[in-house]
C-alpha positions as CSV (number, residue, x, y, z in Angstrom):
1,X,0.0,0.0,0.0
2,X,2.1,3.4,-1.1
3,X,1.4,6.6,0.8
4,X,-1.1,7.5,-1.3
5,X,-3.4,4.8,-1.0
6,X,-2.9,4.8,2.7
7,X,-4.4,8.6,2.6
8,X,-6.8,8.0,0.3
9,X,-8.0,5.0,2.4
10,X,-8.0,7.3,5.8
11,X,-10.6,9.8,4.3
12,X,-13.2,7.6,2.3
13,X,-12.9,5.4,5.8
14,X,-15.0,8.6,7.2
15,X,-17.7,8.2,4.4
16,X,-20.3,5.6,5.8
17,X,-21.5,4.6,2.1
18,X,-17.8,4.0,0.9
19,X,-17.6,1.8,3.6
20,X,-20.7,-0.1,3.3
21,X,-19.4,-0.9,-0.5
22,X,-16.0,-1.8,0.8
23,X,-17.7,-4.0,3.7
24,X,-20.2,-5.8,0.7
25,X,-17.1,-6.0,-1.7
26,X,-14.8,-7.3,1.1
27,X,-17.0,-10.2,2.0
28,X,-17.8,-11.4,-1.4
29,X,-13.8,-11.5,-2.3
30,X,-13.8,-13.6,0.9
31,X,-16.2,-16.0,0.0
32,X,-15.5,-16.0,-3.9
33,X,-11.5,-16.8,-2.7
34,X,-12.5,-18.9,1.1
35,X,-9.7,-21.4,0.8
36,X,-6.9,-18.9,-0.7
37,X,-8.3,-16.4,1.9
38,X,-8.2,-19.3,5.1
39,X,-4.3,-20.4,4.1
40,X,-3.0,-17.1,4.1
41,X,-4.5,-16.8,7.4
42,X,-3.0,-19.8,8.7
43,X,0.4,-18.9,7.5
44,X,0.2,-15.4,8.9
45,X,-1.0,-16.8,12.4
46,X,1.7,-19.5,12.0
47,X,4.6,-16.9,11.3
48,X,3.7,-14.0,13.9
49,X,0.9,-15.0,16.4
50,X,2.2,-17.5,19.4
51,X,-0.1,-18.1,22.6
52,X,0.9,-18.0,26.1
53,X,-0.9,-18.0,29.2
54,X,-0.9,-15.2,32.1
55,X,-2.5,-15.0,35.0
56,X,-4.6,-18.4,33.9
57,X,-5.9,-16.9,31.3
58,X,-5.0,-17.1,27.2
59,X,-3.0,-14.3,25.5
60,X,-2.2,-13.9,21.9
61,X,1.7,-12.6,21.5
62,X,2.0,-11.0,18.3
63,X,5.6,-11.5,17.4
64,X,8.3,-12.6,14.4
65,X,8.9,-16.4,15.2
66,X,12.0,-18.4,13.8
67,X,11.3,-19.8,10.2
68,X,10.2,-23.9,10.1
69,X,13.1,-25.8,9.7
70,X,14.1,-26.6,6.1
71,X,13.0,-30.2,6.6
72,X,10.1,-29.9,9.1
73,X,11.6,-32.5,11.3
74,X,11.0,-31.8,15.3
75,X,14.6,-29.7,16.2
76,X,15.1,-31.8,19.1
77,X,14.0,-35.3,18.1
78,X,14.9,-34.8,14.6
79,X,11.4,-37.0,14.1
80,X,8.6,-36.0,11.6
81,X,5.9,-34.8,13.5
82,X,2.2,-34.0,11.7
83,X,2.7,-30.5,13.1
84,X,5.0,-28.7,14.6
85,X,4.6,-26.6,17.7
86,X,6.7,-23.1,18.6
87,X,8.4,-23.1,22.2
88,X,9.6,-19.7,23.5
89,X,10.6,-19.6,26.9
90,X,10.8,-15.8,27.1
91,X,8.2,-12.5,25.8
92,X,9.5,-11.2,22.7
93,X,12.9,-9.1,22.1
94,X,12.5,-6.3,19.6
95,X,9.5,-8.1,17.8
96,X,11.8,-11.5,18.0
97,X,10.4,-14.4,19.7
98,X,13.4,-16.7,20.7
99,X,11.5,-20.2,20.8
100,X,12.3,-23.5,18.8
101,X,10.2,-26.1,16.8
102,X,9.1,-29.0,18.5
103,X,7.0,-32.1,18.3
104,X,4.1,-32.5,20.9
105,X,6.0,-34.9,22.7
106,X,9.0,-32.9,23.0
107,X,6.7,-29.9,23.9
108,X,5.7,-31.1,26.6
109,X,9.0,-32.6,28.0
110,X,10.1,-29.2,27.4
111,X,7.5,-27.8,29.6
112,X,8.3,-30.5,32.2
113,X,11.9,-29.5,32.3
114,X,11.1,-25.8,33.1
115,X,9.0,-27.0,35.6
116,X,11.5,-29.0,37.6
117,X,9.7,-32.3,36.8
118,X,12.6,-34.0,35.1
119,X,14.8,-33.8,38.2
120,X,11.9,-35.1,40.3
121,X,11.3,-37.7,37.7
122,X,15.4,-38.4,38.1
123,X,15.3,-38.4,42.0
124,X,12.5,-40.5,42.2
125,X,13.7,-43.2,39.7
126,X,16.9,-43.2,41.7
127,X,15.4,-43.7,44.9
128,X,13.2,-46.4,43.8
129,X,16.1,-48.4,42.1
130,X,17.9,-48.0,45.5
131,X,14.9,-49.6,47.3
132,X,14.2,-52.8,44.9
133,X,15.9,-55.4,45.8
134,X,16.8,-57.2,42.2
């Protein structure tokens, strides 16, 4: 959109019958072009939207993540996952969201490190293998 447009588009916004048309001729491109319309939606959301929660609740974090990897495979397990899922482990730095791809399964180990759960999972193993007498 040049400067132009972006002025032009700024003053007929004010006109209530320009905006009608727009609205009408908006929703018929949308429904004329659904699935073209839906993927570039997807790849948008894919590319700057992450979710996070705070306070219990869901937020949306608009922010540049990393590109997929080259091959799609999981960056930990090097496995090919169905989908891929972006871990950050911090808010974003300068519109940069510092994460990695990820399978579900590593996901969630992921999570469970953070959390502490991988030493308790170590500590308890440990303790039970002390205990059994084999």
């Amino acid at each position: 959109m040049t400067k132009y447009d972006k002025e032009l588009y700024l003053t007929r916004k004010e006109d209530p019958l320009w905006v009608e048309e727009h609205s009408r001729k908006a929703i018929k491109y949308y429904y004329e072009h659904r699935e073209e319309c839906l993927a570039r939606h997807k790849a948008y959301m894919r590319r700057r939207i992450t979710e996070s929660k705070k306070d219990g609740k869901r937020v949306y974090i608009l922010a540049d993540k990393r590109p997929y990897p080259p091959d799609m495979t999981c960056e930990v397990c090097e496995g090919f996952p169905k989908t891929l899922v972006y871990h950050h482990w911090q808010p974003p730095i300068g519109g940069k969201l510092v994460g990695m791809w990820l399978c579900q399964t590593c996901h969630k180990m992921a999570h469970g490190a953070e959390n502490g759960l991988v030493n308790k999972y170590k500590n308890l193993k440990r303790e039970l293998n002390l205990r059994t007498d084999l």
